[in-house]
PyMOL commands that place a pseudoatom at each C-alpha (Angstrom):
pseudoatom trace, name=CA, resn=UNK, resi=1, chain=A, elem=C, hetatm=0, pos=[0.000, 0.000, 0.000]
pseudoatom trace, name=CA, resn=UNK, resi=2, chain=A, elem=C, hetatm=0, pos=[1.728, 2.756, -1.154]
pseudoatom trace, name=CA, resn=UNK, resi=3, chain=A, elem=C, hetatm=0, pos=[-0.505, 5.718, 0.591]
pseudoatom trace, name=CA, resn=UNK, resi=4, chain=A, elem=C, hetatm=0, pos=[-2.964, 5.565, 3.772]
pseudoatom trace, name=CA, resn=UNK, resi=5, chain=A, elem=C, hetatm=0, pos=[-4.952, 8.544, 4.633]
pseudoatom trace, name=CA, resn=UNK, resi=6, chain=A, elem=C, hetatm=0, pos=[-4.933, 8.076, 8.051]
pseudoatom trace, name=CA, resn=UNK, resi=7, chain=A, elem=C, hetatm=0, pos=[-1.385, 7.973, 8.631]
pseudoatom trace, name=CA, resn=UNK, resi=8, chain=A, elem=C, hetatm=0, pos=[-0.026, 10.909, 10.168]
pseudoatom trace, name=CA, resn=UNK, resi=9, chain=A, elem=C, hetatm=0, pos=[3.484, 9.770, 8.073]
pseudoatom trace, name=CA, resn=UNK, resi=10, chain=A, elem=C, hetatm=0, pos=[1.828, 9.541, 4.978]
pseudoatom trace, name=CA, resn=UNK, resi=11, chain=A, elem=C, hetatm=0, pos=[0.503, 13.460, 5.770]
pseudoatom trace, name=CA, resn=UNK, resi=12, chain=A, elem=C, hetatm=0, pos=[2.988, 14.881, 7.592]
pseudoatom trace, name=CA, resn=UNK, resi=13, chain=A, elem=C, hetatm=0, pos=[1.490, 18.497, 6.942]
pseudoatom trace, name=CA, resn=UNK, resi=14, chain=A, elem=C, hetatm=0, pos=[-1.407, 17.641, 8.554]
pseudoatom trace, name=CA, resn=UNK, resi=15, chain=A, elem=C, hetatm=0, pos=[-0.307, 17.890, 12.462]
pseudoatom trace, name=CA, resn=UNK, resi=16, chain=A, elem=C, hetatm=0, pos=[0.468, 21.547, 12.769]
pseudoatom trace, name=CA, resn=UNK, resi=17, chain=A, elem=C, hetatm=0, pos=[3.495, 20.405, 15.824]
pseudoatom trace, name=CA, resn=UNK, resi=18, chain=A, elem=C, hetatm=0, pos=[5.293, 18.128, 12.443]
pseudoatom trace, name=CA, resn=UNK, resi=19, chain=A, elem=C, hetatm=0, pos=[7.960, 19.559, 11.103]
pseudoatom trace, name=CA, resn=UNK, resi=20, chain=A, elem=C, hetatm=0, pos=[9.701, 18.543, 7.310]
pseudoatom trace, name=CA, resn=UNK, resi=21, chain=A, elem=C, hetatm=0, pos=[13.428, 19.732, 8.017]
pseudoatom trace, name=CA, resn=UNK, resi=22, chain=A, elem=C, hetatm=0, pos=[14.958, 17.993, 5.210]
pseudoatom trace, name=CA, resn=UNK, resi=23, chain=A, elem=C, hetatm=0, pos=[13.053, 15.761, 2.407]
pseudoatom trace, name=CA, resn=UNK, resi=24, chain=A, elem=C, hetatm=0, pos=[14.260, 14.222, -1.073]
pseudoatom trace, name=CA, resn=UNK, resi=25, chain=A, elem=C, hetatm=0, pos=[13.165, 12.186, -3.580]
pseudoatom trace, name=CA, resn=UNK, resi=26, chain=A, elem=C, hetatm=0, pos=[11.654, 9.006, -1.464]
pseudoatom trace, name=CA, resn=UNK, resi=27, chain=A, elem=C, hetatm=0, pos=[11.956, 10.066, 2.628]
pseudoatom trace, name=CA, resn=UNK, resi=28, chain=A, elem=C, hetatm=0, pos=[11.585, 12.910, 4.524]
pseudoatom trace, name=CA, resn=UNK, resi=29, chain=A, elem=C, hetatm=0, pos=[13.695, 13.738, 7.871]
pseudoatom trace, name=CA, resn=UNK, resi=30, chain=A, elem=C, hetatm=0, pos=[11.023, 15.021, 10.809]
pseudoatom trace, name=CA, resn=UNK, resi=31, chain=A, elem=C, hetatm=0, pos=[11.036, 16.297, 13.726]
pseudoatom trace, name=CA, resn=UNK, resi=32, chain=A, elem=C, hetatm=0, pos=[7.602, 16.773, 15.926]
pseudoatom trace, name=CA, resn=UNK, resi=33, chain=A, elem=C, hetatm=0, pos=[7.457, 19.879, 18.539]
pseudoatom trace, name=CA, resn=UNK, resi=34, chain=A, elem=C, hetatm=0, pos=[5.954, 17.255, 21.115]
pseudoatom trace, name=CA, resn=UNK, resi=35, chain=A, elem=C, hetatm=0, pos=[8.475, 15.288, 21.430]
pseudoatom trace, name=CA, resn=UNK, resi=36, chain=A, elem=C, hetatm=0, pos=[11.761, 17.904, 21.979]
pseudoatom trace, name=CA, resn=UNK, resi=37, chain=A, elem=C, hetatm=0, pos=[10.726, 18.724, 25.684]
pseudoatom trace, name=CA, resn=UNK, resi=38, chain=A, elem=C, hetatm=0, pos=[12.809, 15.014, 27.004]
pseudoatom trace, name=CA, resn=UNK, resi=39, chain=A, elem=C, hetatm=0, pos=[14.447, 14.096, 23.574]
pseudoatom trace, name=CA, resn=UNK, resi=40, chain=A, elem=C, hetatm=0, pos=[16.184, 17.286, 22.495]
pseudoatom trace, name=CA, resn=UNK, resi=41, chain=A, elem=C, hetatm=0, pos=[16.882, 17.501, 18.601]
pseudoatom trace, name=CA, resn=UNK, resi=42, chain=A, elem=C, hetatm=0, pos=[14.761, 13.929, 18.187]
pseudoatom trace, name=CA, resn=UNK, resi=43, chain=A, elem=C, hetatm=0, pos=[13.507, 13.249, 14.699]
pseudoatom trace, name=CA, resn=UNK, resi=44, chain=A, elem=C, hetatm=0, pos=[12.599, 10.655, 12.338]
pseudoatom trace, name=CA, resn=UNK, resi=45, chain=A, elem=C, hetatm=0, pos=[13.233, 9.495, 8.780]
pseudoatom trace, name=CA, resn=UNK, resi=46, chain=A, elem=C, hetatm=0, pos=[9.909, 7.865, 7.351]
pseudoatom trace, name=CA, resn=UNK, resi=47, chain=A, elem=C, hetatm=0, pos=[9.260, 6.690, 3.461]
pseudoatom trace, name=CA, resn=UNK, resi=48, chain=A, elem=C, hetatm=0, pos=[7.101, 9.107, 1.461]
pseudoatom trace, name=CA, resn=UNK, resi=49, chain=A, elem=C, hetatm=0, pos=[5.331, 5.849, 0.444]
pseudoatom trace, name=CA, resn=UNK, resi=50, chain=A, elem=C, hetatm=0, pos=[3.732, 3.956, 3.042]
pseudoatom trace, name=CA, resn=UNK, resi=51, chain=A, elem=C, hetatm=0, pos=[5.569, 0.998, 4.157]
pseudoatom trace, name=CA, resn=UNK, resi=52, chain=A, elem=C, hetatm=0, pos=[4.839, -0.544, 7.549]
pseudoatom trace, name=CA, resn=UNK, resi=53, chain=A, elem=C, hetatm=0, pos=[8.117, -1.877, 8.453]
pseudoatom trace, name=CA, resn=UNK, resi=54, chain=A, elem=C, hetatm=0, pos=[11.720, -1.207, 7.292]
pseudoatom trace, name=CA, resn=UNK, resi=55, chain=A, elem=C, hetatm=0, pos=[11.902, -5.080, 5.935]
pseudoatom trace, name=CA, resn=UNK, resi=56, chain=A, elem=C, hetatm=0, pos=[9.153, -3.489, 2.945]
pseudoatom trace, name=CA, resn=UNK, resi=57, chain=A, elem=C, hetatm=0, pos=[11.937, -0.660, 1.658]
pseudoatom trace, name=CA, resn=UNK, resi=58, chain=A, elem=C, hetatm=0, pos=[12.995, -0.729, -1.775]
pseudoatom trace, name=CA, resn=UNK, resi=59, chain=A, elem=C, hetatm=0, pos=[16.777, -0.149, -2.034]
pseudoatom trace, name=CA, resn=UNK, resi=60, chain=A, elem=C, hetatm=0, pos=[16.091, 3.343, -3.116]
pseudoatom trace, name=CA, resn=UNK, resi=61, chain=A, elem=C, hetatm=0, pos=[14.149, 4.259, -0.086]
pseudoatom trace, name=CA, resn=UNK, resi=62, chain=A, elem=C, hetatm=0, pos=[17.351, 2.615, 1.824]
pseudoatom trace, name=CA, resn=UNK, resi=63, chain=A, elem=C, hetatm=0, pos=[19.334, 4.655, 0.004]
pseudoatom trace, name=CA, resn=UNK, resi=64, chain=A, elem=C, hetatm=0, pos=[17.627, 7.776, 0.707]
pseudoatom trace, name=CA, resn=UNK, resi=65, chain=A, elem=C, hetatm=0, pos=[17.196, 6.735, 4.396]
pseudoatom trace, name=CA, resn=UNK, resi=66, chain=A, elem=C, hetatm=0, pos=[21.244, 6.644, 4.696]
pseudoatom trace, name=CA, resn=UNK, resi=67, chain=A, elem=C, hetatm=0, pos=[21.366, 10.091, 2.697]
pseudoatom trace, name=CA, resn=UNK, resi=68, chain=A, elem=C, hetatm=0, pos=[19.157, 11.683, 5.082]
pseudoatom trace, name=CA, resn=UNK, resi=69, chain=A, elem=C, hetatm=0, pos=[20.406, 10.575, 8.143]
pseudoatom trace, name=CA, resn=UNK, resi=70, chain=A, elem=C, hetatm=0, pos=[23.874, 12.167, 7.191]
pseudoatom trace, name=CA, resn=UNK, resi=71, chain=A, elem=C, hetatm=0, pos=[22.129, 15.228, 6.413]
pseudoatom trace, name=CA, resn=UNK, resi=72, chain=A, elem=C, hetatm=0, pos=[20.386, 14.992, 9.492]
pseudoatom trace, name=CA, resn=UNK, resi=73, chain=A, elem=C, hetatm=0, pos=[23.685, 14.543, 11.812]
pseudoatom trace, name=CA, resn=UNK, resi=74, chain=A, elem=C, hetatm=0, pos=[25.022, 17.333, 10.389]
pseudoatom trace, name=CA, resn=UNK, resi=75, chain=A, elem=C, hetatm=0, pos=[22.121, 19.516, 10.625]
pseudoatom trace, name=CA, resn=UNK, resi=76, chain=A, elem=C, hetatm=0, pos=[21.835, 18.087, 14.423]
pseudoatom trace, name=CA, resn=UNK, resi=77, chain=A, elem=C, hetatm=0, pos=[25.497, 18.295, 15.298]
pseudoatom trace, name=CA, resn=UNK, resi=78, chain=A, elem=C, hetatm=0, pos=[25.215, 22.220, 14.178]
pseudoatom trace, name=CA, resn=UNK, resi=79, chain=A, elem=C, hetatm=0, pos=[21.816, 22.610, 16.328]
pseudoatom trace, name=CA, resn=UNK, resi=80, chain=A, elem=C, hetatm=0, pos=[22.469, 20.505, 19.136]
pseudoatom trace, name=CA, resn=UNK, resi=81, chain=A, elem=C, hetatm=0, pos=[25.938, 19.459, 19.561]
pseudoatom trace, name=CA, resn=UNK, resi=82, chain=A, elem=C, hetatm=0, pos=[25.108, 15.871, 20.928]
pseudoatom trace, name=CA, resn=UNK, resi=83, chain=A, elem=C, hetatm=0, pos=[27.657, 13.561, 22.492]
pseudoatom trace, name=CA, resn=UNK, resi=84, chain=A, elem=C, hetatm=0, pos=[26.449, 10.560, 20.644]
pseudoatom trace, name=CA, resn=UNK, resi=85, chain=A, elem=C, hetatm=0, pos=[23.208, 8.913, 19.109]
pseudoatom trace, name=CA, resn=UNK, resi=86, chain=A, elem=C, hetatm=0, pos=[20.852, 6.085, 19.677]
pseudoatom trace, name=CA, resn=UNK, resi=87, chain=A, elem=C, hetatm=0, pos=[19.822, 5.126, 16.572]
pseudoatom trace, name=CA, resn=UNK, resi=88, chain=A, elem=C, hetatm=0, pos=[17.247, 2.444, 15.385]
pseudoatom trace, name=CA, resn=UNK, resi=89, chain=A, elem=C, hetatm=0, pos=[13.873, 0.890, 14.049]
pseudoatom trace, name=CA, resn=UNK, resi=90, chain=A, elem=C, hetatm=0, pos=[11.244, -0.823, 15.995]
pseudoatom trace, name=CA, resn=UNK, resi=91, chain=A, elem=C, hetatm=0, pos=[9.497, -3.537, 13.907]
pseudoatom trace, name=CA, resn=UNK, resi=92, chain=A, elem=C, hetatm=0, pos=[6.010, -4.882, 14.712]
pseudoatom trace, name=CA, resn=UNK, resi=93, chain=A, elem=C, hetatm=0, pos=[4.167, -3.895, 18.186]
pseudoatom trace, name=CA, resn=UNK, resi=94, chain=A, elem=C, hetatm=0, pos=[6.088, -6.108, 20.354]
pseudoatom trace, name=CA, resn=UNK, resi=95, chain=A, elem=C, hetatm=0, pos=[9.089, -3.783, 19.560]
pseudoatom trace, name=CA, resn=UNK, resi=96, chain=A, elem=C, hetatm=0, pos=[6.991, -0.832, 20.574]
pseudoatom trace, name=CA, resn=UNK, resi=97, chain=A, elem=C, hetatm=0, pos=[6.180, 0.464, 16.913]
pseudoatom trace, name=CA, resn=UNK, resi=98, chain=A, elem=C, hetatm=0, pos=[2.970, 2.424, 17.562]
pseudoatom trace, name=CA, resn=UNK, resi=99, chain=A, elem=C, hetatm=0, pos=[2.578, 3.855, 14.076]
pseudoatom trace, name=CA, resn=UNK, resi=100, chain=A, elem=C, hetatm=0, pos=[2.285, 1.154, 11.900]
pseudoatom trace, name=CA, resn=UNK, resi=101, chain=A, elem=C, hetatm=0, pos=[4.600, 3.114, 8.950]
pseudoatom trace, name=CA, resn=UNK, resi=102, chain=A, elem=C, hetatm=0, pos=[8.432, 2.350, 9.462]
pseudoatom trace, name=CA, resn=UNK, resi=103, chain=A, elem=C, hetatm=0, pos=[10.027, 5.005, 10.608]
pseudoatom trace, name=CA, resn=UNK, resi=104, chain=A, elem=C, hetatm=0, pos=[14.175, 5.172, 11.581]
pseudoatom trace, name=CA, resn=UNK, resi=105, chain=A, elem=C, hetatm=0, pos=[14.488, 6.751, 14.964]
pseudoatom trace, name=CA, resn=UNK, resi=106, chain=A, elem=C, hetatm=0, pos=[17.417, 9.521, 15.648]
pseudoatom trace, name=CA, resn=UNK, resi=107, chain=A, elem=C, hetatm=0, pos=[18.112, 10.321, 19.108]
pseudoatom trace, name=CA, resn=UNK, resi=108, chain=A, elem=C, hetatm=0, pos=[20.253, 12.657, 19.681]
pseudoatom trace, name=CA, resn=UNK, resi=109, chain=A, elem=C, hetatm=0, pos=[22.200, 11.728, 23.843]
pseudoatom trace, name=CA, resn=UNK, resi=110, chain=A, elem=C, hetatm=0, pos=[23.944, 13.986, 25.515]
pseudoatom trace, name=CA, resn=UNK, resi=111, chain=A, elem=C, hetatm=0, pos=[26.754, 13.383, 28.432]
pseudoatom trace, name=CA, resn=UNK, resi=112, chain=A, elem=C, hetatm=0, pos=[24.739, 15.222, 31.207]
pseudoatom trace, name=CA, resn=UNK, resi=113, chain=A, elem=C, hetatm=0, pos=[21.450, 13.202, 30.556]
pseudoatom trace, name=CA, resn=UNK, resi=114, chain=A, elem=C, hetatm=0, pos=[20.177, 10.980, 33.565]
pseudoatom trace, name=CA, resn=UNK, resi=115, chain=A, elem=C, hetatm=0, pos=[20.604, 7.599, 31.318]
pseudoatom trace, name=CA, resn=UNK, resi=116, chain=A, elem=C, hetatm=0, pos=[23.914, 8.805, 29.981]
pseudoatom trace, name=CA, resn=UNK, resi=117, chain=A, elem=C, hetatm=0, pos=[25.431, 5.340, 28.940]
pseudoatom trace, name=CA, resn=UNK, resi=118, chain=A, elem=C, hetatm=0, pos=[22.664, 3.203, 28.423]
pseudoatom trace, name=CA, resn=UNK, resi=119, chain=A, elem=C, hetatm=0, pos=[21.445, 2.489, 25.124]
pseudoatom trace, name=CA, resn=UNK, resi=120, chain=A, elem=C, hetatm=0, pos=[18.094, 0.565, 23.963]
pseudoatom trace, name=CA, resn=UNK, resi=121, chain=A, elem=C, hetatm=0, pos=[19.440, -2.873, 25.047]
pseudoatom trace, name=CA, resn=UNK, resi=122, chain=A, elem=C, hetatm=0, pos=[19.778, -1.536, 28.462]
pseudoatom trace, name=CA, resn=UNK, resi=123, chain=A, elem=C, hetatm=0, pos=[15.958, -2.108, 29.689]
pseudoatom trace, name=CA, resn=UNK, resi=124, chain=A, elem=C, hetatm=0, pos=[15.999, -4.921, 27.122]
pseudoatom trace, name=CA, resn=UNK, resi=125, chain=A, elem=C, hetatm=0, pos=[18.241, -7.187, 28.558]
pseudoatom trace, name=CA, resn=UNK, resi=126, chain=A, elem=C, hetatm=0, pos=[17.114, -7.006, 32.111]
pseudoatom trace, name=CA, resn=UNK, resi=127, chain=A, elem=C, hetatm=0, pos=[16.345, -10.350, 34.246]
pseudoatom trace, name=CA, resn=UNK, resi=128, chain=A, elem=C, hetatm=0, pos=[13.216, -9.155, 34.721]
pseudoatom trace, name=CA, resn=UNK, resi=129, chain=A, elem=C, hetatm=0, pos=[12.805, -9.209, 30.727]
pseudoatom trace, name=CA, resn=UNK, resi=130, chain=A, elem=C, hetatm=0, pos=[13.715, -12.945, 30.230]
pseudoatom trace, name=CA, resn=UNK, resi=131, chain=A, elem=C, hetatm=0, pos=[11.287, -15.160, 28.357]
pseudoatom trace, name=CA, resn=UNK, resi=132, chain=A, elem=C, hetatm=0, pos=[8.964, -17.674, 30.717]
pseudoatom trace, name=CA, resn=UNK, resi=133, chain=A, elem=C, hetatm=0, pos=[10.075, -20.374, 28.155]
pseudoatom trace, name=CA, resn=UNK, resi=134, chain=A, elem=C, hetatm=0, pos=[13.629, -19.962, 28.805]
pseudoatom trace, name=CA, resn=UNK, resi=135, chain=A, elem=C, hetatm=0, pos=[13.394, -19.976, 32.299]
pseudoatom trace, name=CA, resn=UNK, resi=136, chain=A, elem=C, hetatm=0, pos=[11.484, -22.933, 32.589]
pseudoatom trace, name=CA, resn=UNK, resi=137, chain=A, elem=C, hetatm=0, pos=[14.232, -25.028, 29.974]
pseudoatom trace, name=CA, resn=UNK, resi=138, chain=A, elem=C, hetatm=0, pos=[16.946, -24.707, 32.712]
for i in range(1, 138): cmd.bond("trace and resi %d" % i, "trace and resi %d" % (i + 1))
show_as sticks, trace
zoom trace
């Protein structure tokens, strides 16, 4: 499915807080006013075309996707100056992807954060997080 009208990823002009910093032929690089107050800088590079997870892009979308997120580090180095980045997809609603239209997370982290250090497999790979099946083969 190429377009759904109810995606706010497929519309981005439609939520007055989206914001298209840098677009070209296939992706777009955005950044939502919402979500700078804990994740300063945060953004997202989604397909123009809607494709629900990152295993449906073609290779140009792929290719765009790595062209944009080097524009977007610079662009967020010069705005921001972040220590480092998380970077990543979540695939499927076990992996927490709420908006079923891939989209490539950018995060930028900064030294004086609370959760300096940790990156996603931190809460992942908690004990507490441990399959019941794997427990129960030992």
């Amino acid at each position: 499915m190429p377009y759904d009208v109810n995606c706010p990823f497929c519309n981005p002009l439609q939520d007055r807080e989206q914001n298209i910093i840098f677009e070209n032929e296939t992706c777009y690089f955005l950044q939502h006013n919402l979500e700078q107050d804990v994740l300063e800088g945060c953004g997202v590079i989604v397909p123009k075309k809607h494709r629900i997870t990152t295993f449906d892009l073609t290779l140009e979308e792929w290719n765009d996707t790595y062209e944009l997120l080097q524009s977007a580090k610079d662009y967020l180095n010069e705005k921001f100056s972040p220590d480092g980045y998380t970077l990543g997809w979540n695939v499927g609603k076990v992996s927490n992807q709420t908006i079923p239209h891939c989209h490539f997370h950018i995060i930028p982290r900064y030294h004086d954060e609370p959760f300096a250090g940790k990156g996603v497999r931190n809460w992942i790979k908690q004990p507490e997080n441990k399959r019941e099946k794997l427990i129960q083969k030992r």
